[in-house]
C-alpha positions as CSV (number, residue, x, y, z in Angstrom):
1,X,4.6,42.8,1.4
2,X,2.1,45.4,-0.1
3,X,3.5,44.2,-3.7
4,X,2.8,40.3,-2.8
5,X,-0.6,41.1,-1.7
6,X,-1.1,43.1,-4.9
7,X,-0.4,40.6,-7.1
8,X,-2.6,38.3,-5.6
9,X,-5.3,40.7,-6.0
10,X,-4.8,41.4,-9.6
11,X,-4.5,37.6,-10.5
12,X,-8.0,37.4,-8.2
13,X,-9.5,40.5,-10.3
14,X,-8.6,38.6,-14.0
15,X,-9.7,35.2,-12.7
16,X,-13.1,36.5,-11.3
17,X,-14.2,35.6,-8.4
18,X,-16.3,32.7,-9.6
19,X,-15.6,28.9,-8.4
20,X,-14.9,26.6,-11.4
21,X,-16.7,23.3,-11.8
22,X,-14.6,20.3,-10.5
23,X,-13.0,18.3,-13.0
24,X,-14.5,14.8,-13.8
25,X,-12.1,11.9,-14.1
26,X,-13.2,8.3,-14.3
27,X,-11.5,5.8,-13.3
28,X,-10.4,4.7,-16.8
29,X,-8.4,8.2,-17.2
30,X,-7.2,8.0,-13.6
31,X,-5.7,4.4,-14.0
32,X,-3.7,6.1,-17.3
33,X,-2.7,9.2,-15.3
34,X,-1.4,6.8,-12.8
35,X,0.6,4.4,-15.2
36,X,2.1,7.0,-16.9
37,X,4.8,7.3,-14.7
38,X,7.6,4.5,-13.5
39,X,6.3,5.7,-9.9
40,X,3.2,4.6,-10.8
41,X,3.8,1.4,-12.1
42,X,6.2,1.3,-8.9
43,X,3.4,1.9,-6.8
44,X,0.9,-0.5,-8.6
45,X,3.6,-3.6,-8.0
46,X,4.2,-2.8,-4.8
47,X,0.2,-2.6,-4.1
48,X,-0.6,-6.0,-5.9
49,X,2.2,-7.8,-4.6
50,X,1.0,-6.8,-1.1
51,X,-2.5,-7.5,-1.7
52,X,-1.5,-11.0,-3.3
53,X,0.5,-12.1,-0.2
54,X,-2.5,-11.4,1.8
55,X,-4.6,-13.1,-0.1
56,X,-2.6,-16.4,-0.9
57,X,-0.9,-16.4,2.4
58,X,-3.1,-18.8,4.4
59,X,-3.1,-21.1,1.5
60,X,0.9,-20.8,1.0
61,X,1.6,-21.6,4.9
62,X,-1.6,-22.8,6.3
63,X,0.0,-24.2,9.7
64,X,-1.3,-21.9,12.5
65,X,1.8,-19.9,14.2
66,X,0.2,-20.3,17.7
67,X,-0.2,-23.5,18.0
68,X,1.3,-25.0,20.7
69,X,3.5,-28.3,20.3
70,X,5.0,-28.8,23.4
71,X,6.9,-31.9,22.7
72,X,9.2,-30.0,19.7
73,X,10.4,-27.5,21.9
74,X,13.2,-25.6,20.7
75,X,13.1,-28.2,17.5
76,X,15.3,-26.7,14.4
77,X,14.4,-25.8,10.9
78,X,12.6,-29.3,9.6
79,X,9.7,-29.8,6.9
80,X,7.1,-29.6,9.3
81,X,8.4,-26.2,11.6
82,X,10.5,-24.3,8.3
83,X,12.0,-21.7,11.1
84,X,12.1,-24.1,14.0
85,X,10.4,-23.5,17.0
86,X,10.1,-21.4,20.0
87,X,10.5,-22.8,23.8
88,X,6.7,-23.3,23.5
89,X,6.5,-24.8,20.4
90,X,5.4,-22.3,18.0
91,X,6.5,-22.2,14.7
């Protein structure tokens, strides 16, 4: 334990006990850092492909889910309900 704390004290002792500046990054060398790696260009697909469906999704299926259509109740898959409905009518 005494040779743990020691060696943290030394390292302390070269270092000094002075706080370094924080490192600068813009967002040009960030956007590098993170497309460097396959995980990053993972993670950046994933990201845009979930912003995208948020984005176009009202526009791709813009029949409202809770709208109630009484008379096709428990209607199957058809053009105008693509899952069929519920035994209210929703989509």
């Amino acid at each position: 334990m005494a040779a743990a704390f020691s060696r943290g004290t030394e390292a302390r002792q070269r270092t000094g006990n002075s706080l370094k500046r924080p490192v600068r990054v813009t967002l040009a060398e960030a956007g590098r850092a993170l497309l460097r790696g396959k995980e990053g260009w993972i993670g950046t697909v994933l990201v845009v492909m979930m912003l995208l469906t948020a984005v176009l999704g009202p526009f791709v299926f813009p029949i409202d889910p809770y709208a109630l259509d009484i008379t096709h109740r428990f209607a199957g898959p058809s053009a105008s309900h693509l899952l069929g409905t519920d035994y209210l009518g929703r989509d």
